[in-house]
C-alpha positions as CSV (number, residue, x, y, z in Angstrom):
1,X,0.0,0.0,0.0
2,X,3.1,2.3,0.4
3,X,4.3,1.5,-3.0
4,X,5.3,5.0,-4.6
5,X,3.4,6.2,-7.8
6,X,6.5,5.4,-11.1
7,X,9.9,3.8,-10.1
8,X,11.6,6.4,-8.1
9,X,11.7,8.1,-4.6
10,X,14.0,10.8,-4.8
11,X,12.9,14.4,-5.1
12,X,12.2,16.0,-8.3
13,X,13.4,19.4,-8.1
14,X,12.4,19.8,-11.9
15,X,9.0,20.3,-11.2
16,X,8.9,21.1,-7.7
17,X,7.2,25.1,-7.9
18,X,4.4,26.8,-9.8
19,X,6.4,28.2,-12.2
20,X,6.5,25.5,-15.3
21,X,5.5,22.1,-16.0
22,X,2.4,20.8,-14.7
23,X,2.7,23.3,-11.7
24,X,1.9,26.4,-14.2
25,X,-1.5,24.5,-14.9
26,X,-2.3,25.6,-11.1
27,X,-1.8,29.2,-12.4
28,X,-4.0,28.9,-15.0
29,X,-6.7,27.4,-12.7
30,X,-6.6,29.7,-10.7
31,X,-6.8,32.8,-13.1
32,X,-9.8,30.9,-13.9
33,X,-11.4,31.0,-10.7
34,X,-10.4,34.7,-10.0
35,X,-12.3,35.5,-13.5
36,X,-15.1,33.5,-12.6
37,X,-15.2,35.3,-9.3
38,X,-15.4,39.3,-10.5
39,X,-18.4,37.4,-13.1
40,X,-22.1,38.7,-12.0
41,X,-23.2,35.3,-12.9
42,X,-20.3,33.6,-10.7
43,X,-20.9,29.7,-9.9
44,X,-18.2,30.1,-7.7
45,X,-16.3,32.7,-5.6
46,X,-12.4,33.0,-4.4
47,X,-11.2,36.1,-3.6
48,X,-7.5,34.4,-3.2
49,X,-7.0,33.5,-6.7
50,X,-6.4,36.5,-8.1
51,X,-3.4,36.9,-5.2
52,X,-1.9,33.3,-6.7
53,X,-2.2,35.1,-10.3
54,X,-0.1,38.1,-8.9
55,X,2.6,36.3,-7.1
56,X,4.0,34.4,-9.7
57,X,6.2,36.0,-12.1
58,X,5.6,33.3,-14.6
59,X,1.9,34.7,-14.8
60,X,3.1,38.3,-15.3
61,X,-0.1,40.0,-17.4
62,X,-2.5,37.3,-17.2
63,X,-6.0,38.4,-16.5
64,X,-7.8,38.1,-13.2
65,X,-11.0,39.7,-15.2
66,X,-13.0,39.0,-18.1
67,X,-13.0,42.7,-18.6
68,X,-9.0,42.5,-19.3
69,X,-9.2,40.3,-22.2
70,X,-9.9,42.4,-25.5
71,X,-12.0,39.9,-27.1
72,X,-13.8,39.1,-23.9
73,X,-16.1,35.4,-23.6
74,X,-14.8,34.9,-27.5
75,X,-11.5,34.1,-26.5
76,X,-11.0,30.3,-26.1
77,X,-9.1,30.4,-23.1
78,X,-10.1,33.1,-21.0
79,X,-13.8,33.0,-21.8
80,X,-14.5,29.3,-22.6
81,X,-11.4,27.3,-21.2
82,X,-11.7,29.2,-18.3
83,X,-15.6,29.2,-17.8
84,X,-15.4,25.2,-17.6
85,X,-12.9,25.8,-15.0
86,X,-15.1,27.7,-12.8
87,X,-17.9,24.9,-13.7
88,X,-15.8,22.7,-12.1
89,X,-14.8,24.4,-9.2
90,X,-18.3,24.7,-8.3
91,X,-19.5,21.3,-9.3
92,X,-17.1,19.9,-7.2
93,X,-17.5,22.3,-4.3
94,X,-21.0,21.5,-4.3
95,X,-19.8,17.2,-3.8
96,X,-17.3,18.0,-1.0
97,X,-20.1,20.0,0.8
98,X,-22.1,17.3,0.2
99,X,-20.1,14.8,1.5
100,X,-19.2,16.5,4.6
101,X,-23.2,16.6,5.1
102,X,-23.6,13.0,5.6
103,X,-21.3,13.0,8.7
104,X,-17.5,12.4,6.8
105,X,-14.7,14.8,8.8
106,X,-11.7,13.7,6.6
107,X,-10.8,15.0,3.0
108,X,-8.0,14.5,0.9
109,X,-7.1,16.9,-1.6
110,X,-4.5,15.1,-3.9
111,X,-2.7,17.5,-6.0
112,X,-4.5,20.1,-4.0
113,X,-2.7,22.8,-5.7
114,X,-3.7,26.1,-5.1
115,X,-6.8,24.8,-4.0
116,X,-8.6,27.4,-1.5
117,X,-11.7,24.8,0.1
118,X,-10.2,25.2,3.3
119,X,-10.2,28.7,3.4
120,X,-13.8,30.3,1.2
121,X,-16.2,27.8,2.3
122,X,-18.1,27.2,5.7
123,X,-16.8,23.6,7.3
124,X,-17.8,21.8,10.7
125,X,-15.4,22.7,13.3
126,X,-14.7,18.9,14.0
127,X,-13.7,18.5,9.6
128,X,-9.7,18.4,8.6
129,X,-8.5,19.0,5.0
130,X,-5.3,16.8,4.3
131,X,-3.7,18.8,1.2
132,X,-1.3,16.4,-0.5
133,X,0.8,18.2,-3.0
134,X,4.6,18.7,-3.8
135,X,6.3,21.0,-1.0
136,X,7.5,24.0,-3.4
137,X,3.5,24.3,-4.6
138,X,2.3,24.2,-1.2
139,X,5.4,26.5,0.3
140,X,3.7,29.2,-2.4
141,X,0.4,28.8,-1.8
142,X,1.2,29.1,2.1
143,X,4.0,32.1,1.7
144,X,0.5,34.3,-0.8
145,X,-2.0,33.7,1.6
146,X,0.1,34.1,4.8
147,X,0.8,37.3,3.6
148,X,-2.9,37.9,3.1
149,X,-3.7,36.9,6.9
150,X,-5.8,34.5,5.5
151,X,-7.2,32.0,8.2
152,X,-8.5,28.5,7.4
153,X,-12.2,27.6,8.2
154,X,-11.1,23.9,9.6
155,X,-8.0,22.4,10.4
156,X,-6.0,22.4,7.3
157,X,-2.9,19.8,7.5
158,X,-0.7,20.3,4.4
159,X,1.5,17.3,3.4
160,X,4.9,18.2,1.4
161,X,5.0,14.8,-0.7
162,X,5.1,14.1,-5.0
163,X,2.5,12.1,-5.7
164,X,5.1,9.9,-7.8
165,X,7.0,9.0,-4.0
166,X,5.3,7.1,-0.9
167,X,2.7,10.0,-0.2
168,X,1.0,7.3,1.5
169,X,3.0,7.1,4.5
170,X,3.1,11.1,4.8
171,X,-0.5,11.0,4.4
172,X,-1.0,8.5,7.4
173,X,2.0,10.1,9.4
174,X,-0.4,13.3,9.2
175,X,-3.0,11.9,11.0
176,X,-4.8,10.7,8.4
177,X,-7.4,7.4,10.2
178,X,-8.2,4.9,7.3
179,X,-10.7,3.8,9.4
180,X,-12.4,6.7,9.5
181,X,-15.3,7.7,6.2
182,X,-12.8,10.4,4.1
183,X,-13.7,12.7,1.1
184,X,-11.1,12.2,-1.9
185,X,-10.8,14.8,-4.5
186,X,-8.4,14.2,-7.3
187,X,-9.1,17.5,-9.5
188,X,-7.4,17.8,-12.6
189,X,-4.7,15.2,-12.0
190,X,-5.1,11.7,-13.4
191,X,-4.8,13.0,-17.0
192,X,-1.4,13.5,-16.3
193,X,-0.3,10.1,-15.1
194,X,0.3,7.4,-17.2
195,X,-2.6,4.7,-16.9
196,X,-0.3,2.5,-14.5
197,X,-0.1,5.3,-11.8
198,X,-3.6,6.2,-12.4
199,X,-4.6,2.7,-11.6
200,X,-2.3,2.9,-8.6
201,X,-3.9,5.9,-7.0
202,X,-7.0,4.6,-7.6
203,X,-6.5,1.4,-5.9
204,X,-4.7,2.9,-2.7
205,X,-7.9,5.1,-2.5
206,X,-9.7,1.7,-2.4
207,X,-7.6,0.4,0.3
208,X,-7.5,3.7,2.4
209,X,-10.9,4.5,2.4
210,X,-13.4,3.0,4.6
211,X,-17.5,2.4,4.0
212,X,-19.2,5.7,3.4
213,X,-16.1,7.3,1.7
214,X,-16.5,9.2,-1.4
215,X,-14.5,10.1,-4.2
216,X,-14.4,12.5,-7.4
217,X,-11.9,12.5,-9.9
218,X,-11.6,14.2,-13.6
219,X,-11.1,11.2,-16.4
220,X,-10.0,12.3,-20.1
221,X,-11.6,9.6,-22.6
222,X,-10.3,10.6,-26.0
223,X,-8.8,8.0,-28.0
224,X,-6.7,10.1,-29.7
225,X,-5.6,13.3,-27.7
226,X,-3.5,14.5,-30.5
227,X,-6.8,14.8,-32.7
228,X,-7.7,17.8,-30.5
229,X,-3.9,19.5,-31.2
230,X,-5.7,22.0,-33.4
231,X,-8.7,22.9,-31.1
232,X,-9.4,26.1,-30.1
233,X,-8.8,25.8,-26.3
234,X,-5.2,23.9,-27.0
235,X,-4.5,26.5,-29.6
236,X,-5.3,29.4,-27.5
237,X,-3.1,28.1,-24.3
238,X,-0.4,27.4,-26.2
239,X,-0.2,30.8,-28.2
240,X,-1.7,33.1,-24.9
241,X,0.6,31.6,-22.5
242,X,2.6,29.2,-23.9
243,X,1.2,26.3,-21.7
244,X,1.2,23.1,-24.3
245,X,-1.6,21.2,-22.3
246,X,-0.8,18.2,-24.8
247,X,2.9,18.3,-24.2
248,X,1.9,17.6,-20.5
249,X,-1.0,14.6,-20.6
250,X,0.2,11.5,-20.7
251,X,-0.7,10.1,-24.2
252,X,-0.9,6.1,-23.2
253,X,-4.5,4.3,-22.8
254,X,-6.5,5.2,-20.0
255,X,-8.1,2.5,-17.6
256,X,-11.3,2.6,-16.4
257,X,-11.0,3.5,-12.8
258,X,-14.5,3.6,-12.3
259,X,-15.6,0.4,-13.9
260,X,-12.2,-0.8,-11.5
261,X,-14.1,1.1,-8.3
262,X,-17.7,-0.3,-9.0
263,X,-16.0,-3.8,-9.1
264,X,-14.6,-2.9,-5.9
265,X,-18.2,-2.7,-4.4
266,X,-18.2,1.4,-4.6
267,X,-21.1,2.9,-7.0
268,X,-19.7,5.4,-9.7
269,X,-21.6,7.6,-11.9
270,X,-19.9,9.6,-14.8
271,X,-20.5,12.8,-16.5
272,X,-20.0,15.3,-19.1
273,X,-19.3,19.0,-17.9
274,X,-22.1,20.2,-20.2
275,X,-24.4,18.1,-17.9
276,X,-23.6,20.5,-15.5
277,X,-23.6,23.6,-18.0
278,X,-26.9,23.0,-18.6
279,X,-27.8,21.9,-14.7
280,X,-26.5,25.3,-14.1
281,X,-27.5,27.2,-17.1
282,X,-23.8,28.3,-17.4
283,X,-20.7,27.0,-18.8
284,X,-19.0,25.7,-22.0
285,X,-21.3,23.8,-24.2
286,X,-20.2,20.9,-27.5
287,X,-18.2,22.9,-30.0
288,X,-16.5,21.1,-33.3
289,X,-13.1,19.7,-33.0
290,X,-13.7,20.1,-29.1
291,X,-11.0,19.9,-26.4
292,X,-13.4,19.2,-23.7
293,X,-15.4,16.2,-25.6
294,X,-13.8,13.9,-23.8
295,X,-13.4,15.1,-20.2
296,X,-15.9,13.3,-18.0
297,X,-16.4,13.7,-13.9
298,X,-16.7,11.1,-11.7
299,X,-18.3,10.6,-8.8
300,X,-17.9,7.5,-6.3
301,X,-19.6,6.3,-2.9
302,X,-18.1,3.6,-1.2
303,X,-21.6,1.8,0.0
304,X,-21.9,1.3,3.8
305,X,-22.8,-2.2,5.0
């Protein structure tokens, strides 16, 4: 169970911060969330973002506003892209508060990123948010909002591991009770492991979590992700900000982690984002040639006895 995610244990300084690789991608996010914030029709509201967008030189001129892009909702990334984004955020909020509802007082945030749950929304007192994530992301996310005098609405327990070493073991050593019912969230990360990993992850969840658990995760289910090189979102993030989203995803098959859960005994149910677009009555809709055709949420219950 404390097996390590790939075939090494040793740091990986190389993408240890926010400022390249996949730890830009938090940037991005996060713009996202601070445009979706300053929107009149916000599904979802952080007033911290915007301070991630600022502190990072990498991000130097990005917007934090819908008003600061010229082209406005037409451009791919900063109208649509980043709509889906604050979709998301707020689908998902929406399944942690949920969770936490039925009585669960654990959740695991794996990749957490610059993930602010801990700190915008309203938590029981007795709740603790385990944020698993590389120690140079977290050291930046802590170093913005400290300087912000931001407090946490529950006890917030960072844990300084890569997700590719035994993060297991820091997440237990934490205080982290797999006996105990636990939220897992695993928000925009899978697509970047190769299938093996994912499958790994997936499968420690199994073992670590205990009846009445839940988990959501974001799936990619394109055959072919290279077919989608041309589309406007990949276009855009490539030429805007010189992210190359496909450079990043791993390109190898992808399992079925939630046919793997339901086998498991846990239910799963999967969906498209424009489920939710038009649950919500806002959000990216099907476009041709479309980045986000194959993205699919997925939402697990481990089933009490």
């Amino acid at each position: 169970m404390n097996e390590a995610i790939g075939t090494t244990a040793s740091p990986h300084p190389d993408t240890e911060g926010v400022d390249g690789g996949v730890g830009l991608t938090a940037l991005l996010v996060a713009a996202s969330r601070a445009i979706e914030s300053h929107r009149g029709d916000s599904l979802a509201q952080d007033v911290y973002a915007e301070h991630f967008v600022r502190a990072a030189p990498a991000c130097a001129g990005w917007p934090v506003r819908i008003e600061q892009v010229p082209d406005g909702d037409d451009n791919a990334l900063w109208g649509r892209f980043a709509r889906y984004f604050g979709l998301r955020t707020r689908v998902l909020d929406d399944f942690v508060v949920r969770s936490v509802l039925t009585g669960v007082r654990q959740v695991v945030l794996l990749g957490a990123g610059l993930d602010t749950r801990a700190f915008r929304l309203d938590w029981p007192s007795d709740c603790v948010f385990f944020e698993v994530d590389r120690a140079g992301v977290l050291a930046f996310k802590h170093q913005v909002l400290a300087e912000l005098s931001a407090a946490p609405r529950v006890r917030r327990v960072p844990v300084p591991v890569d997700l590719r070493d035994d993060w297991v073991t820091a997440l237990t050593g934490s205080g982290f009770d797999p006996a105990a019912p636990s939220i897992w969230l695993a928000e925009g990360l899978l697509f970047y492991l190769p299938g093996p990993a994912e499958t790994y992850l997936v499968d420690t969840v199994d073992l670590l979590a205990a009846e009445g658990s839940a988990l959501a995760f974001e799936a990619k289910l394109e055959a072919d992700l290279m077919a989608y090189r041309d589309s406007a979102i990949y276009t855009a993030t490539r030429e805007q900000i010189g992210i190359d989203l496909l450079d990043l995803f791993d390109k190898g098959p992808r399992p079925d982690s939630a046919g793997r859960l339901e086998a498991r005994g846990w239910s799963a149910s999967t969906h498209t984002p424009f489920e939710f677009t038009r649950r919500h009555g806002r959000g990216p809709l099907p476009e041709p040639n479309d980045a986000l055709e194959g993205n699919r949420w997925v939402f697990a219950y481990r089933r009490r006895p």
